[in-house]
N, C-alpha and C positions, 0 to 999 in steps of 0.2 A: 494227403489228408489234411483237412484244415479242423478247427476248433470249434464247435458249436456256436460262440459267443463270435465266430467271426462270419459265420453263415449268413446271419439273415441281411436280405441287401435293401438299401435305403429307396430304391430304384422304384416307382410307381407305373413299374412295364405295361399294367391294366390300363393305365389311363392313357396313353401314349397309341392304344389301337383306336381312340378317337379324332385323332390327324387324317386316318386313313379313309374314313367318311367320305364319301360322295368322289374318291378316288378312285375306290374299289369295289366289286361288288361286297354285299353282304355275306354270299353265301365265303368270299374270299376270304374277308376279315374273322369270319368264325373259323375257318381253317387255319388260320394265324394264331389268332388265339387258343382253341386249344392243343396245336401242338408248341404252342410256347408253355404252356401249362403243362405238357409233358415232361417239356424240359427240365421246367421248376423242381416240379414233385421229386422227379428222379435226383437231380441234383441236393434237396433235401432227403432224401433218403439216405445219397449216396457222401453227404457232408460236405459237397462240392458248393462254390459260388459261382451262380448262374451271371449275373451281371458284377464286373464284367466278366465272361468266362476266359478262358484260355486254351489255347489249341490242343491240349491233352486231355482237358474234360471234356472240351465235344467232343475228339477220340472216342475218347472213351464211351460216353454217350451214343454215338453213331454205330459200335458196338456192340454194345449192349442190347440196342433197337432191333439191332439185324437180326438177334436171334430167335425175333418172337412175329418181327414185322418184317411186314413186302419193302422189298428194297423202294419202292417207289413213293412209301409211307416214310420211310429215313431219309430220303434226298428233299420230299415235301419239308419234314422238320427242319430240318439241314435250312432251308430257305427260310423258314419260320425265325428261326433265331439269330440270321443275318440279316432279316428286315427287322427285330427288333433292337438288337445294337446300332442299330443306324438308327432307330428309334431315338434312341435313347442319349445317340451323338454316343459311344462308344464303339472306342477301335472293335474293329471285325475280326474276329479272329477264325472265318470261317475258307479263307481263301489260303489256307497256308498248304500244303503239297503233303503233308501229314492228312490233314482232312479229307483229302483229294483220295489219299491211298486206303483210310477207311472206307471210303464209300466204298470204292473197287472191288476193298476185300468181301464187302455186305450184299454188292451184288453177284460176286464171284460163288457166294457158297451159296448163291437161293438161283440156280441155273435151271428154276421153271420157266414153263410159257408163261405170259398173263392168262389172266383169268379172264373169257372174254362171254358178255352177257348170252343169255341165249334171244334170238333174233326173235321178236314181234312179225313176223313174215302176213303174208295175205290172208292164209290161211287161217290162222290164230286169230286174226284181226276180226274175219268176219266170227268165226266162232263167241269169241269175246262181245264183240258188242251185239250179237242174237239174242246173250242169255244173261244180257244186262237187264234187271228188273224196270218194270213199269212203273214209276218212281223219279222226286226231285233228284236223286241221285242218278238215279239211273239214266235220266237225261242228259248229265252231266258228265257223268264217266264216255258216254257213248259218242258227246262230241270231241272228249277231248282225248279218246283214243283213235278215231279218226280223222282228227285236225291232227293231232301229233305226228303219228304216221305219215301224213301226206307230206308234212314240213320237213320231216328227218328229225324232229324235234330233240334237243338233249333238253331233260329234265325241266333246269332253272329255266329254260328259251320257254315253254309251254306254260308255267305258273309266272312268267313275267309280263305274258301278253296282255293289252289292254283293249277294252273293248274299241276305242278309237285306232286301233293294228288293224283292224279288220273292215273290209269294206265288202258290201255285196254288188258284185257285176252283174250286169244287166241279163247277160246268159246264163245265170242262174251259179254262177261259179260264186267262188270267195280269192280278194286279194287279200295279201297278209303282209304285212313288214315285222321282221325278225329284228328287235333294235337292241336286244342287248345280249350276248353271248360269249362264250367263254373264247373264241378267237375272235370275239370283236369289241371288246372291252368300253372303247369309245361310242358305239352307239349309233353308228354308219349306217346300220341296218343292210338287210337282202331279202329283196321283194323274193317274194312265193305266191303259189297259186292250187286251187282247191279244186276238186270234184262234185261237181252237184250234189251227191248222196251226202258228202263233210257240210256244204254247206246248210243244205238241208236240216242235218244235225245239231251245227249251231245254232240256227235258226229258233230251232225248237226249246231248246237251252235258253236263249235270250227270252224268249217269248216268256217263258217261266219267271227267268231270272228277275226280268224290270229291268226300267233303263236311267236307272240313279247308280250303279254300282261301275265305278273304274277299272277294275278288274275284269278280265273277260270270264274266268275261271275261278269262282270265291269258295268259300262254304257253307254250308246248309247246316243250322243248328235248329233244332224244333221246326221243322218243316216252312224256315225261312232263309232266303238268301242273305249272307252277310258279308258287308263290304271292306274285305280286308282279301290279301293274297294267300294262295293255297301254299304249303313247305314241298319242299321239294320229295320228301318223303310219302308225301300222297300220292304220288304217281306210281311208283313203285309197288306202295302197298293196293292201290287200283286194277295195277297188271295182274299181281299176285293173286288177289280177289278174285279177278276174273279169271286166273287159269285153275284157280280151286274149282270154282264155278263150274266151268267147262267139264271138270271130272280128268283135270289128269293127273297124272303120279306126281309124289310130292316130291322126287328127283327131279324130275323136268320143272316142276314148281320151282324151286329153290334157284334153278338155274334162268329166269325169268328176272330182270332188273328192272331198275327206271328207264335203266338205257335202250332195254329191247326195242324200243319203238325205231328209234333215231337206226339201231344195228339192222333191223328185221327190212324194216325200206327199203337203206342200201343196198340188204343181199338180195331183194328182190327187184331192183333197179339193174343191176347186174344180169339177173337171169334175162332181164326184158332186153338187153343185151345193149342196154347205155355202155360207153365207156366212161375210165374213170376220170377225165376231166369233166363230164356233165354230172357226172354224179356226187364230186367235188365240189364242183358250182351248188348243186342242188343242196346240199348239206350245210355250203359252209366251209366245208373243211379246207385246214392251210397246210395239213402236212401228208402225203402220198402215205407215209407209216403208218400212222393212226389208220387213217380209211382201209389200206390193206388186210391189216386185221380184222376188219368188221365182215371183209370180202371173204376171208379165206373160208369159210365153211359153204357159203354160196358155191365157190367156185368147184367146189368138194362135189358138191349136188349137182353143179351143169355139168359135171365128166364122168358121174358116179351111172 
């Protein structure tokens, strides 16, 4: 334990997450931030000093997390607070074999599965946008729950698209370039392609929209388009909407994410009986782990 008068640190750790600017994505930088605020608070709580810390207060700290939080939210932190000492040009004290052995112990006692979204599937999909109202919104949700789908979309990929991503093919299709994602950080992009009925959708979306707005995807305040990006929260609260909508139980509601769209694709890419290297391709994805999880309940349903 240290002394109250020796707590508070000179260290301006806020201003230090503006380096990370045009490095990282935004939604990264706000995960930075506030689990280093986590940090802080606790460490104030607990009359520790955050900068610089030392390997027994994250110990402890990484401890203390695990008993309330997903191991995967303590290793998050864990990195949060190792990019801010480096921030900050202070020694790391997050690589010491003591911290290594917290982590272990926080994933050792929480030996659930993840929690894995429930899938946006075919079926859901057309339910969903049937009973999307006739409405600026309603145009809006409708394409961008079947532009998402089609792309395997995670969240951030679908509110980052811009209307110059998208191009309409002569056959009535839509091309798309994916150019900024969470395993492509740089900005390479990965062409995709649409179904008439999606592009159709957008179509219609645009037509509304106007073609002064950068964003493919914006929001509608007073029955006008506004030229700013949608949060990632909207997508989620979208699916959610619509599977209130649809009338089903507030169990299977609840179990409905941002993610379902990006999960529900896959598992239905799978029944169509792609393997998982095109389905990898189609997504994006760089790790067989990740993807598998999204598979295993499909794979439930092709044997069931």
């Amino acid at each position: 334990m240290i002394g109250s008068a020796n707590f508070h640190s000179s260290y301006d750790w806020r201003f230090e997450f503006s380096r990370l600017e045009g490095a990282y994505a935004p939604s990264t930088i706000n995960s930075y931030y506030s689990d280093v605020q986590a940090f802080v608070d606790w460490c104030l709580k607990e009359r520790q000093t955050p900068f610089p810390a030392d390997v027994q207060t994250v110990c402890d700290f990484i401890e203390d997390q695990g008993k309330e939080k997903a191991a995967s939210t303590v290793r998050r932190r864990l990195y949060a607070i190792r990019k801010i000492h480096r921030l900050l040009r202070l020694p790391d004290p997050t690589h010491d074999e003591d911290i290594n052995l917290s982590l272990r112990r926080v994933r050792r006692s929480k030996l659930t599965r993840p929690k894995q979204a429930k899938g946006l599937t075919k079926d859901y999909l057309e339910r969903f946008i049937a009973d999307e109202p006739g409405t600026p919104w309603g145009l809006r949700n409708r394409a961008m729950l079947s532009l998402g789908y089609e792309l395997l979309s995670r969240r951030s990929e679908l509110v980052a698209l811009q209307t110059n991503d998208i191009e309409f093919r002569a056959d009535g299709t839509l091309q798309v370039i994916v150019r900024r994602s969470k395993s492509d950080p740089f900005g390479r992009g990965r062409l995709a392609f649409t179904s008439r009925p999606t592009a159709i959708r957008v179509k219609k979306w645009l037509d509304w929209r106007g073609e002064e707005i950068g964003h493919l995807f914006c929001p509608i305040y007073q029955g006008k388009a506004v030229d700013r990006d949608l949060s990632t929260t909207t997508v989620k609260r979208m699916i959610k909407h619509a599977a209130k909508r649809a009338g089903l139980e507030s169990k299977i509601v609840d179990e409905f994410s941002g993610h379902s769209l990006r999960v529900g694709a896959a598992q239905d890419l799978l029944k169509m009986g792609h393997d998982t290297a095109a389905i990898m391709r189609a997504g994006g994805w760089k790790s067989v782990n990740v993807l598998a999880r999204y598979l295993e309940q499909a794979e439930h349903n092709v044997w069931a």
